[in-house]
BANU-814476 format. One record per atom (N, C-alpha, C): x, y, z; residue in one letter. Coordinates in steps of 0.05 Angstrom, whole numbers, plus 32768, in hexadecimal, padded with zeros to 4 digits. Atoms other than C-alpha are relative to their C-alpha. Layout:
! BANU-814476
XYZA/...
This chain:
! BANU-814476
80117FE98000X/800080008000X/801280188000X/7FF47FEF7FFDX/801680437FF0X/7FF380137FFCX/80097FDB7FFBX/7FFC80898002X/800B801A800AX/7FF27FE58001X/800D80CB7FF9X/7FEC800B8015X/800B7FED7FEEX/7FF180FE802FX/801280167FF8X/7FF77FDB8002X/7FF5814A8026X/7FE8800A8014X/800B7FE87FF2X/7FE08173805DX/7FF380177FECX/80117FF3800BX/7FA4819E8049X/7FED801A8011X/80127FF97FF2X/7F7E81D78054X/7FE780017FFDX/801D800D8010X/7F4481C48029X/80087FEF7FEEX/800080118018X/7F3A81917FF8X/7FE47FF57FF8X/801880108003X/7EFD81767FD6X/80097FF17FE7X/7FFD800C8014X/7EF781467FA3X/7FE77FF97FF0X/800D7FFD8007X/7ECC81447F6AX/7FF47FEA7FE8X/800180118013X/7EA681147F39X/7FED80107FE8X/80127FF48016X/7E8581327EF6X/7FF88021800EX/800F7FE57FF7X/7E8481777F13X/7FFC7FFD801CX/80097FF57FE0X/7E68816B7F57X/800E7FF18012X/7FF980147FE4X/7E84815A7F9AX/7FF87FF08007X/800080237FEDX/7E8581137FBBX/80058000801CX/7FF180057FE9X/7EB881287FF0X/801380148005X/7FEF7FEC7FFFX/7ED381698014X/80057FFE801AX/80007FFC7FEDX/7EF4817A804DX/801380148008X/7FEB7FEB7FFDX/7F1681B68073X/80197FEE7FFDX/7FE980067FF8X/7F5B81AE8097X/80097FEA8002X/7FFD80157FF6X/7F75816B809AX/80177FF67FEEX/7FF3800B8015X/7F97813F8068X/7FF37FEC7FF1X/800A80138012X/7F8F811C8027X/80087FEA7FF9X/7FF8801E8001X/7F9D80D5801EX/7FF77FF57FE4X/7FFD8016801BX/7FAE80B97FD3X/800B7FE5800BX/7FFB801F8002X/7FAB80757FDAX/80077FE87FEFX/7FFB800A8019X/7FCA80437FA9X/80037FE18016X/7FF8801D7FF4X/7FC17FFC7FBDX/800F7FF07FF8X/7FEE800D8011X/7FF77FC67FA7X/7FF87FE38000X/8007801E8001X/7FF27F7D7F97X/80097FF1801AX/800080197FEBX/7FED7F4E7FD6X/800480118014X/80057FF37FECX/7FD87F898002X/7FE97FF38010X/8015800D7FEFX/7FAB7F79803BX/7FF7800B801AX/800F7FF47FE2X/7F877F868084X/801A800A8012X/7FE77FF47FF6X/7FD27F8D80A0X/800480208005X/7FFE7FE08008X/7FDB7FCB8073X/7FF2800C8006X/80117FEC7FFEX/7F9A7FEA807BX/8002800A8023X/7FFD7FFA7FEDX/7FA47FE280C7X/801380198008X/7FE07FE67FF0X/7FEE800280CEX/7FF3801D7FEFX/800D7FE8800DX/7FCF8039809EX/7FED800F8010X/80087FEC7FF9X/7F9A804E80BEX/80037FFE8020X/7FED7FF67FE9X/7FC8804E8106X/800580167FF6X/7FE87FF48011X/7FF9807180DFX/7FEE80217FFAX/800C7FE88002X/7FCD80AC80C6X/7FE2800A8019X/80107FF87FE5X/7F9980AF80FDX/8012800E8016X/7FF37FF67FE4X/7FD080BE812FX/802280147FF8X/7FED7FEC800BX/800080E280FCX/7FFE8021800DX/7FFB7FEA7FF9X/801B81228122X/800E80117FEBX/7FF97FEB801DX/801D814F80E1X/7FF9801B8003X/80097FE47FFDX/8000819280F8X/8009800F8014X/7FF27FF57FEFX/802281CB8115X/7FFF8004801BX/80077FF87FDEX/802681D68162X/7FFD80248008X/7FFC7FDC7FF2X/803182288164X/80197FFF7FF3X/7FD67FF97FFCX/808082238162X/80097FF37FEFX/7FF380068016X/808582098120X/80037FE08002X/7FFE801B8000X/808781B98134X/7FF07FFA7FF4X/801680168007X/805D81808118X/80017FF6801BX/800780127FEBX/8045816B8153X/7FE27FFE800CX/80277FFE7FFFX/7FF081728151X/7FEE7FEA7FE5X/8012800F8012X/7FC781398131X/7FE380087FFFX/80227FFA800AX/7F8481388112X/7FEB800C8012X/80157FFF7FEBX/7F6481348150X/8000801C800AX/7FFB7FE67FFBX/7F84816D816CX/8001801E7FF6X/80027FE48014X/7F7E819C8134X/7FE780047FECX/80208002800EX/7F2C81898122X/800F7FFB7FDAX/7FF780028012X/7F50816E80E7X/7FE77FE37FEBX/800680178014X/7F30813980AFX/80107FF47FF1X/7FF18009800EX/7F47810A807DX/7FEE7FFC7FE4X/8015800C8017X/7F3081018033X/800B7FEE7FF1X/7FF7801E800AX/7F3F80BE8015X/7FF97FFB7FEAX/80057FF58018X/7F4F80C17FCEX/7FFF7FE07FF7X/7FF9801F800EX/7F5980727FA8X/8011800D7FEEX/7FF27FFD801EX/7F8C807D7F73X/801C7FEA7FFAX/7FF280188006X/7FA8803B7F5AX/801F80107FEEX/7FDC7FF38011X/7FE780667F2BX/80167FFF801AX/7FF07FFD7FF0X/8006806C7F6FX/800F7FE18004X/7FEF801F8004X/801580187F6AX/801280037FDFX/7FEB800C801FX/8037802C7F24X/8018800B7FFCX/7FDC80008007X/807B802E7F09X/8008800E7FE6X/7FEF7FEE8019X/809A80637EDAX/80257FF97FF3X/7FE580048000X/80E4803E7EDFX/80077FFD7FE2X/800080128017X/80DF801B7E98X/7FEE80157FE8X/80147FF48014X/80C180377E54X/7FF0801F7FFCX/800B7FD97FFBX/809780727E4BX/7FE27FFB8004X/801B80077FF6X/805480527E64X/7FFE7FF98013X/800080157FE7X/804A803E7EA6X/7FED7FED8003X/800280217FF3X/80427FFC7EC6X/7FFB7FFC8013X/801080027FECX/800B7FEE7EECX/7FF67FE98011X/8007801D7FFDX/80187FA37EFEX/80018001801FX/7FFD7FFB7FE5X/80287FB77F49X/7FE880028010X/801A7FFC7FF5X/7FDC7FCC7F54X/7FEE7FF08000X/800F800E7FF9X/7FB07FA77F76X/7FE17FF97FEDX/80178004800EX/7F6C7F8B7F4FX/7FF1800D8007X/80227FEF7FF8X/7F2F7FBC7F57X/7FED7FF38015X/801480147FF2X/7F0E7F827F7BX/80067FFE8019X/7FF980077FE3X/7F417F7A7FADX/800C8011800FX/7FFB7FE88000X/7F577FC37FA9X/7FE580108019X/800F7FE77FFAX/7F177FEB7FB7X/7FF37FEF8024X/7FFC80087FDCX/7F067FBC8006X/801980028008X/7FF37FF57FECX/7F407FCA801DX/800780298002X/80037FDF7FF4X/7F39801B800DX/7FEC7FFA8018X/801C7FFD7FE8X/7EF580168033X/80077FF18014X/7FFA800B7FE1X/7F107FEB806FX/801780158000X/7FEA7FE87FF8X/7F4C80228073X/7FE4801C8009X/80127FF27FF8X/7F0B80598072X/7FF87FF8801DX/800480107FEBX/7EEE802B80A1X/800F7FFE801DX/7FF37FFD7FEDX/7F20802780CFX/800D80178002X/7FFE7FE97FF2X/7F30807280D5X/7FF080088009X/801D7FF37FFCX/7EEE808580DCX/7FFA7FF08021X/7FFA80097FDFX/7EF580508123X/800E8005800EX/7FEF7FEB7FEAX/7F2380788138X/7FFE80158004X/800A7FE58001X/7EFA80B68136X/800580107FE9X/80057FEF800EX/7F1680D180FBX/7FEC80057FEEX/80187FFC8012X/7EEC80F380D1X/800A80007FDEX/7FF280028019X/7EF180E48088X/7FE980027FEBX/80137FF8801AX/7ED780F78045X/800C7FE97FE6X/7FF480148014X/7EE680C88005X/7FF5800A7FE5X/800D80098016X/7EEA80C47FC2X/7FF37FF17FF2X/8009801D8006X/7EC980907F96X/80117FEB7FF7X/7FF1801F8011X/7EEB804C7F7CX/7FFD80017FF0X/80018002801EX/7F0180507F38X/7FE880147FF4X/800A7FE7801CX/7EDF80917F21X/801880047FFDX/7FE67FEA800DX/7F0580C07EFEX/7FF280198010X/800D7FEF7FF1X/7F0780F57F32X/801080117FF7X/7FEA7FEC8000X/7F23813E7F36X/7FFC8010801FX/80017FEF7FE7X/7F3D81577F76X/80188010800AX/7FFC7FEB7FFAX/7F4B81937F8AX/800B7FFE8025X/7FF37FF67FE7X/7F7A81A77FCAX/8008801C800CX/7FEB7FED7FFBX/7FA181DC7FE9X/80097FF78014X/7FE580077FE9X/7FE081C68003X/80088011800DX/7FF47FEE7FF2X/7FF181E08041X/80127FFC800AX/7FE980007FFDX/803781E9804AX/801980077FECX/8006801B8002X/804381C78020X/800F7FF0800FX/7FEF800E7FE7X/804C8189804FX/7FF17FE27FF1X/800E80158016X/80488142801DX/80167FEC8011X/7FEF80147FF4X/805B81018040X/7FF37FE27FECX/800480188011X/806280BA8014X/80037FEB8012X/8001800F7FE0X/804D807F8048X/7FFC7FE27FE8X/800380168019X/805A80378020X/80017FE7801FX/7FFB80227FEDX/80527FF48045X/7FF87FE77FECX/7FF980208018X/805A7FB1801AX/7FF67FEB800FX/800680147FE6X/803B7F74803AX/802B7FEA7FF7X/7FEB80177FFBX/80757F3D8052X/80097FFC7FE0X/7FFE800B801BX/80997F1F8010X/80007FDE8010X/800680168000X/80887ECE8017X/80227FFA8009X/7FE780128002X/80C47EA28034X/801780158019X/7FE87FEB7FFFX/80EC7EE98048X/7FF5800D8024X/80037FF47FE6X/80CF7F078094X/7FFE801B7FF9X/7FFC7FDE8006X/80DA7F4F8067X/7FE780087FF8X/80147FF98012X/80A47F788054X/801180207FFAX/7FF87FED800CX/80B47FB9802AX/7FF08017801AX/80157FE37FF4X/80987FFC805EX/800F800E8013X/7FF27FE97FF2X/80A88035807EX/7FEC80008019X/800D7FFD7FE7X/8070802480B6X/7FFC7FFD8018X/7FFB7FFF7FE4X/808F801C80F5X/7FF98017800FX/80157FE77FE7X/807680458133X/801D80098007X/
């Protein structure tokens, strides 16, 4: 699983013209699922950004989460984030999870922020959306976790506490 977050001070997101999903201050969450992701990932994820200390204190720190700063989250799907520009001049989208087994684990990640009080707005699965932000800071963090590789004890992630 891999998602980008950008600190926001609005964002909505839009299908055919009209809104689906806005929210003030908080952050936005592109989500790109990968092949042989699972309930693991969605767990450390939504730890990971539920209790992310990303918003200023006064004195210039990151040290105020969601909670503490009436903040939200809006939860985008965007499978391009499983793809690979290394090779050719088309990217390669074999990394991304199937639509089928993609779009339950967005909604159990929803799911499980939303049980931890946060409040969250979403986009839809597999539209073609357009969404609109303003980055505030700008402050853009890339959060990847890999399940285990078979045989190996390793998994690919940056999601230790």
């Amino acid at each position: 699983m891999r998602i980008v977050a950008q600190r926001v001070g609005r964002a909505e997101v839009r299908i055919g013209g009209e809104v689906v999903g806005r929210i003030g201050a908080g952050l936005v969450l592109l989500v790109g699922v990968e092949t042989g992701a699972g309930p693991e990932q969605v767990e450390r994820a939504a730890h990971r950004f539920s209790s992310l200390r990303a918003f200023d204190d006064g004195e210039g720190h990151m040290n105020r989460g969601l909670d503490e700063v009436g903040g939200e989250l809006l939860v985008v799907s965007q499978f391009t984030l499983a793809g690979s520009i290394r090779r050719g001049r088309r990217p390669d989208f074999a990394a991304a999870e199937r639509p089928e087994r993609a779009e339950p684990l967005v909604s159990a990640l929803v799911a499980a922020l939303r049980e931890r009080g946060v409040r969250v707005a979403t986009g839809v699965f597999r539209a073609m959306m357009e969404v609109e932000l303003v980055n505030d800071g700008p402050v853009t963090f890339v959060w990847e976790d890999r399940p285990e590789e078979p045989g190996t004890g390793v998994r690919g992630s940056d999601s230790g506490d």
